[in-house]
N, C-alpha and C positions, 0 to 999 in steps of 0.2 A: 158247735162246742163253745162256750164261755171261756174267756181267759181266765187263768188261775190267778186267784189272788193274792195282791201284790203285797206284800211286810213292808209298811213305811219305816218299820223301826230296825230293818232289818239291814246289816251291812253286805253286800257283795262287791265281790274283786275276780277281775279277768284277769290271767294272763296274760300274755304278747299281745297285748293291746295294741298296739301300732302296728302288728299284723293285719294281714286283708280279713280273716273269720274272727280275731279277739276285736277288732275295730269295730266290726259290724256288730258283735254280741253286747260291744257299748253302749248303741245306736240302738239297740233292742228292747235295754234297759230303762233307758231313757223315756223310750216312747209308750213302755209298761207304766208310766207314771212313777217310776224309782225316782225318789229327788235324787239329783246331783251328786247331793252331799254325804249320799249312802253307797255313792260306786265309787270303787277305786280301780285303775288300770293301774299294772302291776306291767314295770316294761323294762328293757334289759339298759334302754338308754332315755332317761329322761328328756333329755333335751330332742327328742325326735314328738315327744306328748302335748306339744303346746295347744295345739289346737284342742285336744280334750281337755286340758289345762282349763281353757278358754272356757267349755262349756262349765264348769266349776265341779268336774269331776276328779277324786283326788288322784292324782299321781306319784307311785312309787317305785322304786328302783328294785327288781327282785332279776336277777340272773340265775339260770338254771344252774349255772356250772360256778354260781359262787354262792353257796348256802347259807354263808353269814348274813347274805343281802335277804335272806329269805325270810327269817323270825319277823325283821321290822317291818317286811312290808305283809305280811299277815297279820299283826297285831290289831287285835279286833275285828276281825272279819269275823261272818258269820258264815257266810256260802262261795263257793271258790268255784269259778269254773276254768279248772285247768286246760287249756289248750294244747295240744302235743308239739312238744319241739319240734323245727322243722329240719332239723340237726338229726335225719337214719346216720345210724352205729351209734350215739349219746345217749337214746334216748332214754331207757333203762333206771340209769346213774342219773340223768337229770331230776325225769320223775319223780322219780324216788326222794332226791333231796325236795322236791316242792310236798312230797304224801306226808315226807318226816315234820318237814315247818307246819303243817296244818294240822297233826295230829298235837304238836306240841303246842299250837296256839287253840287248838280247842275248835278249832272250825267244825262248824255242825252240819255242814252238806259239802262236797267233794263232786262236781260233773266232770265229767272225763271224756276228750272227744278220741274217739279210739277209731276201728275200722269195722265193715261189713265182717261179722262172721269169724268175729278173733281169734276164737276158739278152736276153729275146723280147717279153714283157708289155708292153702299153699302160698296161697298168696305172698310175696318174697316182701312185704312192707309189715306181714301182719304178724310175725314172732315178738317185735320189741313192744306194741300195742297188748299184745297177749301177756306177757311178762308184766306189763303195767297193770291190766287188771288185775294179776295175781297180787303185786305189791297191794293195792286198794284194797282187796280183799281180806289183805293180812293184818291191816292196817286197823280195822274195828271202828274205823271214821265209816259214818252215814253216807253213802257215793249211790252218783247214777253213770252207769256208762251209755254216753250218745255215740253208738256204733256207725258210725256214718259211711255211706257209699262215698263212689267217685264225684266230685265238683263237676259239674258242667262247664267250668271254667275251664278245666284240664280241655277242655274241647275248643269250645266259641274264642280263648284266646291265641287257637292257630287257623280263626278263620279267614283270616288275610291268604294266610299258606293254602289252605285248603283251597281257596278263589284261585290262587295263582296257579296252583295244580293244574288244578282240576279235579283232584283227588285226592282220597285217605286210603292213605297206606298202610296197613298194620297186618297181624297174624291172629287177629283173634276171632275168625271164623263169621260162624250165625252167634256168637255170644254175645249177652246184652250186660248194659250196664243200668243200674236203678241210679241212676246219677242225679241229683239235684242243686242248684244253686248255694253258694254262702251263705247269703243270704238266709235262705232259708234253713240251712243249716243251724248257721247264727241265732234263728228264733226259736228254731225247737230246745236250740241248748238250753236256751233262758228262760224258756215254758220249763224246761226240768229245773234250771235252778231255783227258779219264784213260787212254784207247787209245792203240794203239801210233800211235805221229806216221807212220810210213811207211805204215800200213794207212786212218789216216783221215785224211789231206788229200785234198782236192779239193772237189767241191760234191754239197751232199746236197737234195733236192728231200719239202723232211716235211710229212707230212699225214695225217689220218686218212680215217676212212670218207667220203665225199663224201655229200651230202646238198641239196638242193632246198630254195628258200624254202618251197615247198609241202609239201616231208619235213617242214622245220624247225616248221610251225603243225599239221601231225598229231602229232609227237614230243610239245611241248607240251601238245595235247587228249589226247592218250593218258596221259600222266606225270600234270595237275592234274586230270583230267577238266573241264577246262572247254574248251568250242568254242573255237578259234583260225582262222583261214583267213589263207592270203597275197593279197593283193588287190594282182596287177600293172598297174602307169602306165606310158604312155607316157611315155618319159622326160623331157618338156618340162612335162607335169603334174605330175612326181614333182617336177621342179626350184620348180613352183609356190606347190605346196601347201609345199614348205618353207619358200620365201618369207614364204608368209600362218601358218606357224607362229612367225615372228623370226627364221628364219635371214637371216642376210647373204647378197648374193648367190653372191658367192664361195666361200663355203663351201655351200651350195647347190649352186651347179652341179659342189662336189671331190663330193659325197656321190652324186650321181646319176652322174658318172663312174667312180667306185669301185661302183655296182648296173650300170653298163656292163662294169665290167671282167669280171663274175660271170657276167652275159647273154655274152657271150663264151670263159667255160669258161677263164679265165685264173685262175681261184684253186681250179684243179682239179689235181690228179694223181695217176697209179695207181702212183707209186712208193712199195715195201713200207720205204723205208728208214726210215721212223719204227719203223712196227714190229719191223723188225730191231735197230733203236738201244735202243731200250727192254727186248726178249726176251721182249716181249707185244703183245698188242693194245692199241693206243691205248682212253682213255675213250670209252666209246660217247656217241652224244649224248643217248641218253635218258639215261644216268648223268649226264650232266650238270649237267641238268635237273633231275633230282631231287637233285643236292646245291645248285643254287641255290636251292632250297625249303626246304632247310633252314634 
């Protein structure tokens, strides 16, 4: 597949840019042949942007939770690819004030990174995602939503833990997850923002290769050579044992309903649209793996 062709004349602006997925969707742009001087990262604290600064990409001040900041750092943008706050329970009211500033600057494409299956999921992250595309919706701006699965990140960043284990712990059964790198993430988004607006609006459901807790502690043994295994709880033990680790209850019982949501095949799916967005194969997850080792 051909990369989509790129609008030299055309403005884009990310989001939490100095985010680990709005940083990377910079670095995307970038490498799409966008000049410089057509991206702006949109970020809640300027003075953390120097380094994009550096590349002479512009920098502006937009907070989600302060709207005034939001008209001026829109002004003249063409395509926005809004990144979802990382702020569950805001998210809503944030959104929202970034749908309002783009409608009223005239923004002519809107990407939205939302989640696997917005619409249907029990999934306890995917109500305020859900609401956001309805906002978009209402909104008569040109929008694509990139539904994205789980990060692989969410994993390879507890591989230290999982060595030290020896094991993954969780409740979410035989369920898989289509989980794919940032990275890659970050590039589908910016293949939807740089494509033609009539070919990619609507919702894109991305994910890579799906995989099993019990895939995930082979992939592991296989990559460090050292034994891993997934050891499934009931999920009232799973709730426990985080208890008596320090978690709060609360947060306890979001983490055991997110290894529910997985035991249910909700952060699963066989749509190729990642790897059609990309014009490859998503990272495998033993590649993964072995660049977390590095």
């Amino acid at each position: 597949m051909t990369e989509p062709p790129v609008l030299p004349t055309a403005t884009y602006a990310v989001t939490g840019a100095t985010g680990h997925l709005g940083r990377l969707a910079v670095d995307a742009l970038l490498r799409r042949g966008v000049p410089a001087r057509n991206v702006f990262a949109l970020v809640r604290d300027p003075g953390r942007a120097d380094d994009l600064a550096a590349l002479g990409v512009g920098v502006r001040e937009a907070d989600y939770d302060r709207p005034e900041t939001l008209g001026p750092a829109l002004e003249g943008i063409e395509r926005l690819l809004l990144v979802s706050s990382p702020t569950a329970g805001n998210r809503i009211e944030q959104h929202s004030n970034v749908i309002r500033a783009a409608d009223a600057a005239d923004v002519g494409l809107v990407v939205y990174t939302s989640i696997l299956h917005a619409d249907e999921t029990q999934n306890a992250l995917a109500p305020e995602h859900a609401a956001t595309e309805d906002v978009l919706q209402g909104s008569g701006l040109p929008f694509a939503v990139a539904r994205n699965g789980w990060y692989v990140e969410n994993y390879t960043g507890r591989l230290d833990e999982y060595l030290s284990r020896g094991e993954i712990v969780g409740a979410a059964g035989d369920g898989r997850v289509s989980a794919a790198t940032r990275a890659d993430f970050a590039e589908a988004a910016v293949s939807l923002l740089t494509g033609d607006i009539a070919d990619q609006q609507g919702y894109w459901e991305l994910g890579g290769e799906a995989f099993s807790m019990a895939d995930l502690a082979k992939t592991i043994s296989e990559v460090t050579g050292q034994e891993v295994v997934y050891r499934d709880l009931p999920p009232e033990e799973l709730t426990d044992s985080l208890r008596a680790a320090g978690m709060d209850e609360d947060t306890a019982g979001f983490v055991t309903a997110l290894e529910l949501s997985t035991a249910r095949g909700e952060l699963e799916t066989d749509s190729p649209a990642l790897e059609n967005l990309l014009g490859r194969a998503p990272t495998s997850l033993a590649d993964a793996v072995r660049a977390a080792r590095l």
